[in-house]
C-alpha positions in Angstrom: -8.5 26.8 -5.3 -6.1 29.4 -5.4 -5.6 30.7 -1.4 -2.7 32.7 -2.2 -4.5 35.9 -0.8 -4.7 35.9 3.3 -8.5 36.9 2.1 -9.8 33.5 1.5 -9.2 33.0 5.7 -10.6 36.6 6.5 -13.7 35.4 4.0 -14.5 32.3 5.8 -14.0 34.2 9.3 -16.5 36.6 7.9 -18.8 33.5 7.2 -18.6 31.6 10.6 -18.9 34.8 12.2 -22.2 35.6 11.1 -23.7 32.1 11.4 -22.5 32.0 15.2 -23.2 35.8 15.9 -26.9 34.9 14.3 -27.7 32.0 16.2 -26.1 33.5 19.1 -28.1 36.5 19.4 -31.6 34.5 18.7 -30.5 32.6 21.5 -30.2 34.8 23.9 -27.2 33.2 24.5 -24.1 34.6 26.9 -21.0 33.2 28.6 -21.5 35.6 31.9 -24.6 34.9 31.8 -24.4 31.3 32.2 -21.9 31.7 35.1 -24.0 33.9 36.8 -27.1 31.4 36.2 -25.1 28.9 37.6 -23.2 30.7 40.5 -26.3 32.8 41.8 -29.6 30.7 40.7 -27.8 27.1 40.5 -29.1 27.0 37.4 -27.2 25.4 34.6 -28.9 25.3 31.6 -26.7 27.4 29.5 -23.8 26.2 31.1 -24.8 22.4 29.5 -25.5 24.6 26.0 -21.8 25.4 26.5 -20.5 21.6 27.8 -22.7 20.7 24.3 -20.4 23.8 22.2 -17.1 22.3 24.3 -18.0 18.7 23.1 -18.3 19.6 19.7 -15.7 21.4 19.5 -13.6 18.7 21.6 -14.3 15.9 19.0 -14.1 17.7 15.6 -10.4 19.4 16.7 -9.1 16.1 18.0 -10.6 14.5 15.1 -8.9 17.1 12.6 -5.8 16.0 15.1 -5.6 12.0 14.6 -6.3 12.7 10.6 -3.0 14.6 10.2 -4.9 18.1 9.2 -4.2 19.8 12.2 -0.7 19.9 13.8 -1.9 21.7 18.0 2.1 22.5 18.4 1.7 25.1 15.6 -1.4 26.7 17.1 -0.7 29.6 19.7 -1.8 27.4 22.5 0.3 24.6 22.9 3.5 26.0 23.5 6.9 24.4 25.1 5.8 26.6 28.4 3.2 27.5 30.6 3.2 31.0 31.9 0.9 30.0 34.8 1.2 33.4 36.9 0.0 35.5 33.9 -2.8 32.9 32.9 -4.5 33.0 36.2 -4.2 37.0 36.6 -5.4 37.5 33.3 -8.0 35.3 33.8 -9.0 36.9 37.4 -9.0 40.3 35.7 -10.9 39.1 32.6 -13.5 37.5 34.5 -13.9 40.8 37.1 -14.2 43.0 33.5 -16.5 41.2 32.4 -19.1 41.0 35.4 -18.4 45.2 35.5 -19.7 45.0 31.8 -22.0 42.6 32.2 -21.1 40.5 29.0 -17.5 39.0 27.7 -16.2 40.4 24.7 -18.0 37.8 22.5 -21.1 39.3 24.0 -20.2 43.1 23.4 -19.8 42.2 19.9 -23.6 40.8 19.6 -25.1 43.7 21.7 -22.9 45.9 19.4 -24.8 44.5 16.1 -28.2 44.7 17.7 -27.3 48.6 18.0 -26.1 48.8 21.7 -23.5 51.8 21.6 -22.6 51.4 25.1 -20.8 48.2 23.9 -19.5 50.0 20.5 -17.3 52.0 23.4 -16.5 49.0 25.1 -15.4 47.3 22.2 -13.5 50.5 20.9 -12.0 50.8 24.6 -11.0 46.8 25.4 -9.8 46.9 21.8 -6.9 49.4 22.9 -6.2 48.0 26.1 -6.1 45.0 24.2 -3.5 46.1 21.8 -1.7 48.0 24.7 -1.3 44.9 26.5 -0.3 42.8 23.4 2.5 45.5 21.5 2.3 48.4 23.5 3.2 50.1 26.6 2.0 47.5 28.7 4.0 44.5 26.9 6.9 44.7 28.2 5.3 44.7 32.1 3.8 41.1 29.6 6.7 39.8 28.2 9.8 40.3 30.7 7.5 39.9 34.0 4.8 37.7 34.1 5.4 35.7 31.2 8.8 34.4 32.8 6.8 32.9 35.7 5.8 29.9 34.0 6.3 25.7 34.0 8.4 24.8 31.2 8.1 21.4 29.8 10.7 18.8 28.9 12.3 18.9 25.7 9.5 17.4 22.8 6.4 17.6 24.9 4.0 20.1 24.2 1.4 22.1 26.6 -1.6 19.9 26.3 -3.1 17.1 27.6 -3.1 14.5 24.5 0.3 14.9 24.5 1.4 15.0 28.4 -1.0 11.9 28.8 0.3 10.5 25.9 4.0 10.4 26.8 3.6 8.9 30.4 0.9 6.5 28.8 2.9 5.8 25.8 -0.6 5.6 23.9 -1.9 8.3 21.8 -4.8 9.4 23.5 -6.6 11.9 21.3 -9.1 9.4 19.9 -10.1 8.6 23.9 -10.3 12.2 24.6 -12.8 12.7 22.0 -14.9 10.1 23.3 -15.0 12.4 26.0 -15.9 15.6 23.9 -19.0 13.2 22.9 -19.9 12.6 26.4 -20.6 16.1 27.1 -22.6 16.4 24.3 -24.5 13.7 25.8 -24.9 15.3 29.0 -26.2 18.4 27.6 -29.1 16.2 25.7 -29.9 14.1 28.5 -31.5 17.5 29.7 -34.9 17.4 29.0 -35.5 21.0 29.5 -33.1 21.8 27.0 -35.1 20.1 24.5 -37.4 23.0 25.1 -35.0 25.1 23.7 -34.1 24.1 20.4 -32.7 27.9 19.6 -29.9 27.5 22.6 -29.0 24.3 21.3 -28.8 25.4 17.8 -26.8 28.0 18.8 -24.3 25.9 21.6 -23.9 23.1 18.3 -23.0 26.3 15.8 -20.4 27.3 18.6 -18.7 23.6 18.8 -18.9 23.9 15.2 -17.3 26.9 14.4 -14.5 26.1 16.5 -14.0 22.8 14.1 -14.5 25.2 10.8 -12.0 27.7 12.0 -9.1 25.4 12.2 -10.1 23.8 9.3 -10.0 27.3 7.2 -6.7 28.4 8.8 -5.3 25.0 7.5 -6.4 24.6 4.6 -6.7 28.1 3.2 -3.2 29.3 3.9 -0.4 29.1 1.7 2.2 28.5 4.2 4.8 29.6 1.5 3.3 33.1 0.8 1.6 33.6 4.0 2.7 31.6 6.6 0.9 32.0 9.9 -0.5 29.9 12.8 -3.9 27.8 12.8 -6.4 29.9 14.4 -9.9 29.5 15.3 -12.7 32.0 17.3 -11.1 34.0 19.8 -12.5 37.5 20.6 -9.1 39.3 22.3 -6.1 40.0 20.2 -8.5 40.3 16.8 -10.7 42.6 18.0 -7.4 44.5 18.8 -5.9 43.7 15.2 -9.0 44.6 13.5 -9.4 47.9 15.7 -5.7 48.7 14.7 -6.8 47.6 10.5 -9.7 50.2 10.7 -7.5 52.7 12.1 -3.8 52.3 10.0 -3.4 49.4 8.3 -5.9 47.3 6.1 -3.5 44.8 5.7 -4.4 43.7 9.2 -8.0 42.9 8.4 -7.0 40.0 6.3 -6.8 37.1 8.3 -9.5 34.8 10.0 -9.7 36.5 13.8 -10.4 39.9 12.1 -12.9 39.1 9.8 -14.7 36.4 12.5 -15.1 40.4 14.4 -16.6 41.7 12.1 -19.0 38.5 11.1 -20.5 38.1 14.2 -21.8 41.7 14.8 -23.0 41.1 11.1 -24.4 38.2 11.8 -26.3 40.0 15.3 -27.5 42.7 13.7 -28.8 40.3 10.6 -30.7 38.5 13.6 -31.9 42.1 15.5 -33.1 43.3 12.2 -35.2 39.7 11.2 -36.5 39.6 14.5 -37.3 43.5 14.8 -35.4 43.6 18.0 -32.4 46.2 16.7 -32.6 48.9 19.4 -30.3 51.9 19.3 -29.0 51.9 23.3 -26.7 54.4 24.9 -25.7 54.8 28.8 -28.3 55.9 31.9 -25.6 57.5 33.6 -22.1 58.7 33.9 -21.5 55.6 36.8 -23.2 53.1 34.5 -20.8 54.7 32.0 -17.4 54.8 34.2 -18.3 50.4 35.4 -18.5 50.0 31.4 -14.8 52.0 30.9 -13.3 50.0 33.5 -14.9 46.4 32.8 -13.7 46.8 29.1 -10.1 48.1 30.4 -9.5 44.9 32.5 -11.1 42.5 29.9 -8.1 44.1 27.4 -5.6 43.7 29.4 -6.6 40.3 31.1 -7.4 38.7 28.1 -4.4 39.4 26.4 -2.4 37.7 29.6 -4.2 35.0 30.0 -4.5 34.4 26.1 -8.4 34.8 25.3 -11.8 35.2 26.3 -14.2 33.1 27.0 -14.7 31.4 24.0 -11.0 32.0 22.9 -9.8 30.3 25.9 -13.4 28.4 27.2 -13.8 27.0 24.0 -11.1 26.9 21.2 -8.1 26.6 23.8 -10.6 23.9 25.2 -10.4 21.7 21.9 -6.9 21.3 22.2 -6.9 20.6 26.0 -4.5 23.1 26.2 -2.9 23.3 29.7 -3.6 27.0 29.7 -7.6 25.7 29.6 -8.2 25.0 33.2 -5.8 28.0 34.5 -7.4 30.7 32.3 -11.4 29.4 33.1 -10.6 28.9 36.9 -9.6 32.8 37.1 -12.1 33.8 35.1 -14.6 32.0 37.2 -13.0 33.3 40.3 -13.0 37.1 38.8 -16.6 36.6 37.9 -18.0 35.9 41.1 -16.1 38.7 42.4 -17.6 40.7 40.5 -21.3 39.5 41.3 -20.2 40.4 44.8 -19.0 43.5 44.4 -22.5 44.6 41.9 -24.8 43.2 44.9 -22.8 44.8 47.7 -22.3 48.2 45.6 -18.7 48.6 46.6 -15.4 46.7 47.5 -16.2 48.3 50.7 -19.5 46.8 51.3 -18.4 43.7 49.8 -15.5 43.3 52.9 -17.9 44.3 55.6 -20.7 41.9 54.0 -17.8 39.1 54.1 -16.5 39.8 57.5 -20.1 39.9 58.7 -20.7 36.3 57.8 -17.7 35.0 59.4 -18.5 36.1 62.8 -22.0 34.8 62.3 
């Protein structure tokens, strides 16, 4: 096959896109969701359908790994450093913008192809912030602040576990750690209640799945002499920046795998809306519904971008790797999350102090 063209990878980000945004959608299926599940009703159902995704996608990339088809040091998330300052605040704004907006940017996209137009703003809006953050007046505030506050390795060892475990083991580990991957897959079938729910399953494997098919396609669909670029698989930050800035001035953007995986999975939702007659044009209630929204899709730019992903970008394809940046980016994100819970329950940062400072003299 002749894969020449950067076209071929935007193609086959186009296809997993829609087989993940489908499934996705008929599963009801949503990363805030999950935390909230898990952090407010101890329920943690869909957090399992994720361990299942994370297992998947655990095996398959270490897999891709021991057979030589996949080198991690080339990826964007296994670097020399780790800029842990701008990880965790990226994360803790991430996860606070997405509790405002009540989804992650994965999740805008699938509300945006069931015809939710409050999310068509967000994504237009956290696209721009995005892209600000990444290139633009904010990246320099990136680059030449928080980026140098970071752990640099020693010389030959890269940012992820395999290989940090791997050199003070002096055993290569990869095979072990996909063992592991396998175990949570276990965990999330032991579940009998899950087996209830063959749709969130379906759609947790097609997650761990698309991870494996994205590295594969950025691989092995590249010519690295005409168009050299990075393995890549689904991430929902910088391309939905790059494919807002294609749209706007330059097509040449929209071929590669993140900007086409943008566009697949709204496809792929609104494919799902339309067979399930569920597609619903939705707009705002109110100018403060409207203002949370602005704001949630603001810090979800800007944090992804710092801490390098979203939820699935970070949760889950910097989570096949084992990436050091993995625990960092999930921990703030978590911790931004349940801030935000508070702050939606209690109504205001206001209430949210006086509620805290309450309970500690109780």
């Amino acid at each position: 096959m002749d894969v020449s063209s950067p076209w071929w990878t935007a193609l086959a980000g186009l296809l997993v896109g829609c087989c993940v945004g489908f499934a996705v959608f008929r599963a009801r299926l949503c990363t805030f969701g999950a935390l909230e599940d898990a952090m407010v009703g101890q329920d943690w159902r869909r957090m399992k359908v994720f361990g299942l995704a994370l297992g998947i996608a655990v095996a398959g990339t270490q897999l891709l790994s021991l057979l030589g088809i996949l080198a991690p040091e080339r990826t964007n998330y296994v670097a020399s450093a780790v800029p842990w300052l701008g990880i965790l605040l990226g994360g803790l704004l991430f996860g606070l913008g997405m509790a405002l907006v009540g989804t992650c940017a994965f999740g805008s996209l699938v509300r945006c192809g069931s015809g939710d137009l409050r999310s068509f703003v967000v994504l237009i809006v956290f696209g721009a912030a995005a892209y600000a953050t990444l290139r633009g007046i904010f990246a320099g505030v990136r680059v030449d602040g928080l980026e140098r506050v970071a752990v640099a390795l020693p010389a030959g060892l890269q940012a992820d576990l395999p290989s940090v475990l791997g050199r003070l083991s002096g055993h290569d580990l990869r095979a072990a750690f996909g063992l592991a991957g396998l175990g949570l897959v276990a965990l999330a079938l032991a579940d009998r209640r899950l087996h209830r729910a063959p749709r969130l399953m379906t759609a947790g494997a097609l997650l761990g799945l698309g991870i494996v098919a994205g590295w594969l396609a950025t691989t092995l669909l590249v010519d690295e002499f005409a168009h050299p670029v990075a393995p890549q698989s689904l991430t929902f930050v910088s391309p939905v920046a790059r494919a807002l800035f294609g749209v706007l001035f330059d097509q040449a953007s929209l071929a590669e795998f993140g900007a086409g995986s943008v566009f697949g999975v709204a496809v792929g939702a609104f494919a799902a809306a339309r067979l399930a007659d569920e597609f619903r044009w939705e707009a705002f209630d109110d100018p403060r519904e409207m203002k949370r929204h602005l704001l949630g899709a603001v810090l979800m730019g800007a944090g992804g971008i710092l801490c390098g992903g979203c939820t699935i970008g970070q949760g889950l394809t910097a989570g096949s790797l084992l990436a050091l940046s993995w625990p960092l980016a999930l921990a703030g994100m978590a911790v931004g999350a349940r801030i935000g819970i508070a702050l939606l329950m209690e109504g205001s940062l206001m209430n949210l102090v006086r509620g805290t400072l309450r309970l500690r003299e109780k």
